[in-house]
LUMVORO-444624 format. One record per residue (C-alpha): residue number from 1; residue in three letters; x, y, z. Coordinates in pm, 1 decimal, padded with zeros to 6 digits. Layout:
N
<node><num>NUM</num><residu>ALA</residu><c1>X</c1><c2>Y</c2><c3>Z</c3></node>
...
This chain:
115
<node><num>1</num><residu>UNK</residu><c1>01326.5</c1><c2>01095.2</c2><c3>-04367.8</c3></node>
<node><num>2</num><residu>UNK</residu><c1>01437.5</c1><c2>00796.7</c2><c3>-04412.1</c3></node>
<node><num>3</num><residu>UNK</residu><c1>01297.1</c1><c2>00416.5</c2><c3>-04302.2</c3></node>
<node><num>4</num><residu>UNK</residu><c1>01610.1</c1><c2>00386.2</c2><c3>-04085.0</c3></node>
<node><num>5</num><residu>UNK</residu><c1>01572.7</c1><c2>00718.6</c2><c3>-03891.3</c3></node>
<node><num>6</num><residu>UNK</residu><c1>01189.5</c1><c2>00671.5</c2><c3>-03869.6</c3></node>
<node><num>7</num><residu>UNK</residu><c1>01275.1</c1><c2>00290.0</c2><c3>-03675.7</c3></node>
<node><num>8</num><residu>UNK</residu><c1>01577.1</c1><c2>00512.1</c2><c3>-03456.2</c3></node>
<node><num>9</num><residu>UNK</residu><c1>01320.4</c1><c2>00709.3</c2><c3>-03397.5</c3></node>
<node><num>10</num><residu>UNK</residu><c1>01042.4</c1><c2>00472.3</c2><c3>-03269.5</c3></node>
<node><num>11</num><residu>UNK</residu><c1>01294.0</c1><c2>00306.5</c2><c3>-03065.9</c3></node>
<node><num>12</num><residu>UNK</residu><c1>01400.5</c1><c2>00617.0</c2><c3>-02872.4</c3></node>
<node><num>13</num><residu>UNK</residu><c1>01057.7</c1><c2>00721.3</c2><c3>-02829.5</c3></node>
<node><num>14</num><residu>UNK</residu><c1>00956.6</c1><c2>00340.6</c2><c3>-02706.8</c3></node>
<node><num>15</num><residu>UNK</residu><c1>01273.5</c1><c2>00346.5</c2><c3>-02470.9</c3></node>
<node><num>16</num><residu>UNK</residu><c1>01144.9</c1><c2>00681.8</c2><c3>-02317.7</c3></node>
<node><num>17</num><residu>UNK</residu><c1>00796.5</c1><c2>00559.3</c2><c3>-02232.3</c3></node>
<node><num>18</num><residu>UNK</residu><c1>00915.1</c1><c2>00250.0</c2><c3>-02079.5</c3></node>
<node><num>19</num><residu>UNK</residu><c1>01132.1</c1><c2>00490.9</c2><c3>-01851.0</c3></node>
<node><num>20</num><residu>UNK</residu><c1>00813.0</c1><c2>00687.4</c2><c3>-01802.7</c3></node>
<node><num>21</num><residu>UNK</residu><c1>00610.8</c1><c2>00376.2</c2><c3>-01684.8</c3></node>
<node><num>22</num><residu>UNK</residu><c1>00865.1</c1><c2>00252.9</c2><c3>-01452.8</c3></node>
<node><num>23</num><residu>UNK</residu><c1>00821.5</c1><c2>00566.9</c2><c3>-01291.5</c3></node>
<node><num>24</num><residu>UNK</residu><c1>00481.2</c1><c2>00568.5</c2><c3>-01240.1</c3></node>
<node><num>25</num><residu>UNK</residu><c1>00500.9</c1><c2>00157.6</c2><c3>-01153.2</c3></node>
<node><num>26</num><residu>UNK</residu><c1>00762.7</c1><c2>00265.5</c2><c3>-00852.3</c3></node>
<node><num>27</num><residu>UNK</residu><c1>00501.3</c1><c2>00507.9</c2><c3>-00773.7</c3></node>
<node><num>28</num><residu>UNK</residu><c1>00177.0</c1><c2>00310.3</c2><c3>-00748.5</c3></node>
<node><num>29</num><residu>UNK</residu><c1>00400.7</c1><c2>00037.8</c2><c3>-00541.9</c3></node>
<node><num>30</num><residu>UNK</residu><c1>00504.0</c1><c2>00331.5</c2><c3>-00299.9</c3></node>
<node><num>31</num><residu>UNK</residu><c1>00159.7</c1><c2>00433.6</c2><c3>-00205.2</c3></node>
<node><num>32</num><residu>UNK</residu><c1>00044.8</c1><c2>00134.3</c2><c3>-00188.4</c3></node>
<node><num>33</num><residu>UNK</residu><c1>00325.4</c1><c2>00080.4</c2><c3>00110.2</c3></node>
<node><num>34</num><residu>UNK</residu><c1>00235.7</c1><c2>00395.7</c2><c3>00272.4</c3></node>
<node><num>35</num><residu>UNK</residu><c1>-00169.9</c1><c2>00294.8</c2><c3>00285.2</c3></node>
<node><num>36</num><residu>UNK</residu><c1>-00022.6</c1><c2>-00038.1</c2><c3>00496.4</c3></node>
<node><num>37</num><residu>UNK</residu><c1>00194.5</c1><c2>00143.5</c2><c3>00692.5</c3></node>
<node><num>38</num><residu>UNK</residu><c1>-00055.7</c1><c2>00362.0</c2><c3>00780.0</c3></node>
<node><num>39</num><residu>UNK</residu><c1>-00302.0</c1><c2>00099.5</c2><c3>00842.7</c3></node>
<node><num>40</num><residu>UNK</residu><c1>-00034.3</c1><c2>-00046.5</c2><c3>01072.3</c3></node>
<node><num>41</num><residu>UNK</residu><c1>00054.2</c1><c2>00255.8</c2><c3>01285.6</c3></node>
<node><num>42</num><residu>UNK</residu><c1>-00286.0</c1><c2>00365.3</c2><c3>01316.4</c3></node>
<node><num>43</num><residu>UNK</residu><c1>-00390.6</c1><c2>-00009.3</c2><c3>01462.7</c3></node>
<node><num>44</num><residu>UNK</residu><c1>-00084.2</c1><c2>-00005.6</c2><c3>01662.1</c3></node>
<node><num>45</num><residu>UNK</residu><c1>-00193.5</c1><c2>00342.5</c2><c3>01804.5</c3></node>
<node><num>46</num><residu>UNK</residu><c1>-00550.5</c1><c2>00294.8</c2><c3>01884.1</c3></node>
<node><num>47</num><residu>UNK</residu><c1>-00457.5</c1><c2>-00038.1</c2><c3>02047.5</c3></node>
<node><num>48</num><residu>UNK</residu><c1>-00218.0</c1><c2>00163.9</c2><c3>02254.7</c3></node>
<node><num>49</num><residu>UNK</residu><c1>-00463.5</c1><c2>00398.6</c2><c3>02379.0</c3></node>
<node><num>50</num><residu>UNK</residu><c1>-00718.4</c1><c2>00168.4</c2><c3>02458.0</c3></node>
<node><num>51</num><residu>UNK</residu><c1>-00444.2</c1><c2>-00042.0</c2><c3>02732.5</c3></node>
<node><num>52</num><residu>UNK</residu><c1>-00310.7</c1><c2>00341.7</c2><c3>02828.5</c3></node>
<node><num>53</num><residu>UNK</residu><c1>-00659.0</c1><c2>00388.3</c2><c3>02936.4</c3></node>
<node><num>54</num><residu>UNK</residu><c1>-00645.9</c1><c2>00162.4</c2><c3>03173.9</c3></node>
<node><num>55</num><residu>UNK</residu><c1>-00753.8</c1><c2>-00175.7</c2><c3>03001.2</c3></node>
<node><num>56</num><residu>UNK</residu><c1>-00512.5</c1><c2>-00434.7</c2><c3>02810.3</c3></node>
<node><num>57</num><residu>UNK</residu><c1>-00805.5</c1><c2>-00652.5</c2><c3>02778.1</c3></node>
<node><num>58</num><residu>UNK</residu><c1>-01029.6</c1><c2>-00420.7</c2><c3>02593.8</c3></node>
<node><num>59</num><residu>UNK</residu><c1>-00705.7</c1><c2>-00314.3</c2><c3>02383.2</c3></node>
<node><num>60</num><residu>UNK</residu><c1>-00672.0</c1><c2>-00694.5</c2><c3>02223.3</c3></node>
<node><num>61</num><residu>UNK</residu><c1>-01018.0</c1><c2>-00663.6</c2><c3>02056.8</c3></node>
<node><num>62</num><residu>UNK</residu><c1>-00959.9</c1><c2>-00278.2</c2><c3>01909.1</c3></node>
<node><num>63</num><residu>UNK</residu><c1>-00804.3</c1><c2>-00470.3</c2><c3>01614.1</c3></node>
<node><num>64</num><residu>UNK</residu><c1>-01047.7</c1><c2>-00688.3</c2><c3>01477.1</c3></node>
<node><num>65</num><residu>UNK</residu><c1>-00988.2</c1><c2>-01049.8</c2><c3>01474.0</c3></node>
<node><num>66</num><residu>UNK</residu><c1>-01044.3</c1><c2>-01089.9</c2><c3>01056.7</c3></node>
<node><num>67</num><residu>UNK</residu><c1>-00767.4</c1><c2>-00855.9</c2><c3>00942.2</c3></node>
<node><num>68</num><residu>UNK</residu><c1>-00423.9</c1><c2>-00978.3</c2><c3>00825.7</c3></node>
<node><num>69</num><residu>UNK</residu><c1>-00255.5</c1><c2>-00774.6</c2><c3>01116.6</c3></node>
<node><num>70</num><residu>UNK</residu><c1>-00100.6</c1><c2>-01008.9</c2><c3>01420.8</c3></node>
<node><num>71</num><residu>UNK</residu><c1>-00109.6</c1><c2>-00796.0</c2><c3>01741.3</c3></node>
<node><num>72</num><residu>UNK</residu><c1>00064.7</c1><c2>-00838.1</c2><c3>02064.9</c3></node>
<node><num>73</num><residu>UNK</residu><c1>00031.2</c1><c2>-00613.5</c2><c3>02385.1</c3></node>
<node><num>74</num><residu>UNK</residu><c1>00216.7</c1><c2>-00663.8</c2><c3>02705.9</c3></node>
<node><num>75</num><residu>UNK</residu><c1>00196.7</c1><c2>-00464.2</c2><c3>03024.2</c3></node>
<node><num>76</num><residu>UNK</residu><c1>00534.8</c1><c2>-00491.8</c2><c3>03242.8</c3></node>
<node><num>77</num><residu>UNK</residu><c1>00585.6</c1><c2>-00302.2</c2><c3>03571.6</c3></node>
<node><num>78</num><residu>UNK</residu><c1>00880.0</c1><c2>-00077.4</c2><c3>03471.6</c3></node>
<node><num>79</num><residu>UNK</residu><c1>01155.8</c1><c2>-00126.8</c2><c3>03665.1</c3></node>
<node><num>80</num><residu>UNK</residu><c1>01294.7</c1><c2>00244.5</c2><c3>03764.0</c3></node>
<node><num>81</num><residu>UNK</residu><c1>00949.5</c1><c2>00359.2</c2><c3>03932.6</c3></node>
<node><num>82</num><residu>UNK</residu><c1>00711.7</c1><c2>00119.6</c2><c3>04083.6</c3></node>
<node><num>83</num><residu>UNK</residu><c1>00437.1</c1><c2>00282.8</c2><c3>03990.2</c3></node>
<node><num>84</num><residu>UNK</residu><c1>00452.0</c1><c2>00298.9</c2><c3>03627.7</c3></node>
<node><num>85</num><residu>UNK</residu><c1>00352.7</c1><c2>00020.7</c2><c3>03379.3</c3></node>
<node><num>86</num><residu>UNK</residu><c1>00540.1</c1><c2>-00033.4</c2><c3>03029.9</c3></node>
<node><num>87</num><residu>UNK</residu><c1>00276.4</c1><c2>-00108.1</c2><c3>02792.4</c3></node>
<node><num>88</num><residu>UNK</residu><c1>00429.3</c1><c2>-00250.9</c2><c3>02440.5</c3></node>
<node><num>89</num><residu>UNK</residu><c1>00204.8</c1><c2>-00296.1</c2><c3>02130.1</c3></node>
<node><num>90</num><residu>UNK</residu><c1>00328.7</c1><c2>-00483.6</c2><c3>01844.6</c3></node>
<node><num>91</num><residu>UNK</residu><c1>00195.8</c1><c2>-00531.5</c2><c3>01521.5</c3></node>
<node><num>92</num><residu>UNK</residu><c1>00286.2</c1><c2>-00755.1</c2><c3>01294.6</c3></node>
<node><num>93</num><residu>UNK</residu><c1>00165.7</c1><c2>-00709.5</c2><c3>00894.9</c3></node>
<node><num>94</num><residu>UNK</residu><c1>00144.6</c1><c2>-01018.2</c2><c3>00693.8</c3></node>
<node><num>95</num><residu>UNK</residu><c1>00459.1</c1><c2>-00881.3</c2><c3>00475.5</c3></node>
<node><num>96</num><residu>UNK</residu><c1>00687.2</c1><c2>-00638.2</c2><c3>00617.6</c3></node>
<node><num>97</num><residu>UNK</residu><c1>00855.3</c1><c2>-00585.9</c2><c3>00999.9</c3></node>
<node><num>98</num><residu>UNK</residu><c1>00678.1</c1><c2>-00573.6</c2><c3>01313.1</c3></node>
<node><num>99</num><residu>UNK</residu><c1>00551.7</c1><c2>-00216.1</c2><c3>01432.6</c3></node>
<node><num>100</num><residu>UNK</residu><c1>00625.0</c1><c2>-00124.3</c2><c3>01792.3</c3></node>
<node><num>101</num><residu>UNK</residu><c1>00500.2</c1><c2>00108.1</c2><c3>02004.9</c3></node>
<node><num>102</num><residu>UNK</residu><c1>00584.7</c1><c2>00200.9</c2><c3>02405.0</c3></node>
<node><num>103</num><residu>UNK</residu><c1>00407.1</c1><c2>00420.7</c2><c3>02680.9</c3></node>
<node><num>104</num><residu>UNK</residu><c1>00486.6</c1><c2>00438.8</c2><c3>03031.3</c3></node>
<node><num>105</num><residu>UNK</residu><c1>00119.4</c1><c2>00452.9</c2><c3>03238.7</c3></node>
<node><num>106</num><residu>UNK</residu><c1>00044.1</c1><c2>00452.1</c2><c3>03557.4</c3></node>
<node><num>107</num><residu>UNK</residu><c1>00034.6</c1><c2>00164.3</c2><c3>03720.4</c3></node>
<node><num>108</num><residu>UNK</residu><c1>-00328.8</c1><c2>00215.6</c2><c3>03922.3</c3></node>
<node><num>109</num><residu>UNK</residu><c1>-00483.4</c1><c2>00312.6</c2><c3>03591.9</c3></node>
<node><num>110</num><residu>UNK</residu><c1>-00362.8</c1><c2>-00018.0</c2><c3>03438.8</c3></node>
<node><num>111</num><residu>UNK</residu><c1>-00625.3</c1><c2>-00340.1</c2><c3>03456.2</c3></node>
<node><num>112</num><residu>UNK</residu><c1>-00458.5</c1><c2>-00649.2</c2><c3>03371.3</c3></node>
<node><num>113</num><residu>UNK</residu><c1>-00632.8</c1><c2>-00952.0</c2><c3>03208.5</c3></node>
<node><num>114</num><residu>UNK</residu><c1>-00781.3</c1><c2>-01194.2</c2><c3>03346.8</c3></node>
<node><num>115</num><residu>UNK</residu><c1>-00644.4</c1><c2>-01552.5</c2><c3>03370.5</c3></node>
């Protein structure tokens, strides 16, 4: 063997790991997405629950004030029956698109904030 196919060598076997750890670099950055997504839906579905329950105001403190997640939840009357209620709960991660989530209640189980 000579010094020249000993450095080919070397080179196609450095080329092939780098390959290798951009693999597991996309990888690492994927789950990492996935735990923040999750974190988001899961905030955006407890929050949901808690104002289909019957309570919007009690829904705004499910997320806790200190995390990095911006929440919004609006009750509407929805306009085809008059006796349901469009509740709407956005979240909003520091990086990445708002998370949206809709349930038609009832209206009588619905308690809006107070002013």
């Amino acid at each position: 063997m000579t010094l020249l196919e000993a450095v080919v060598a070397l080179m196609v076997l450095g080329l092939s790991a780098v390959g290798f750890l951009d693999v597991f670099r996309a990888g690492s950055t994927t789950a990492a997405r996935a735990v923040g997504t999750a974190q988001v839906v899961a905030a955006a579905r407890s929050a949901l629950e808690a104002a289909s329950l019957g309570d919007v105001v009690q829904a705004q403190e499910v997320l806790p004030a200190d995390t990095a997640l911006g929440r919004t939840i609006e009750a509407r009357p929805w306009e085809p029956l008059p006796t349901v209620t469009e509740v709407i709960v956005t979240i909003t991660p520091r990086t990445g698109a708002p998370f949206e989530v809709r349930r038609l209640v009832r209206r009588q189980a619905m308690r809006a904030p107070q002013p």
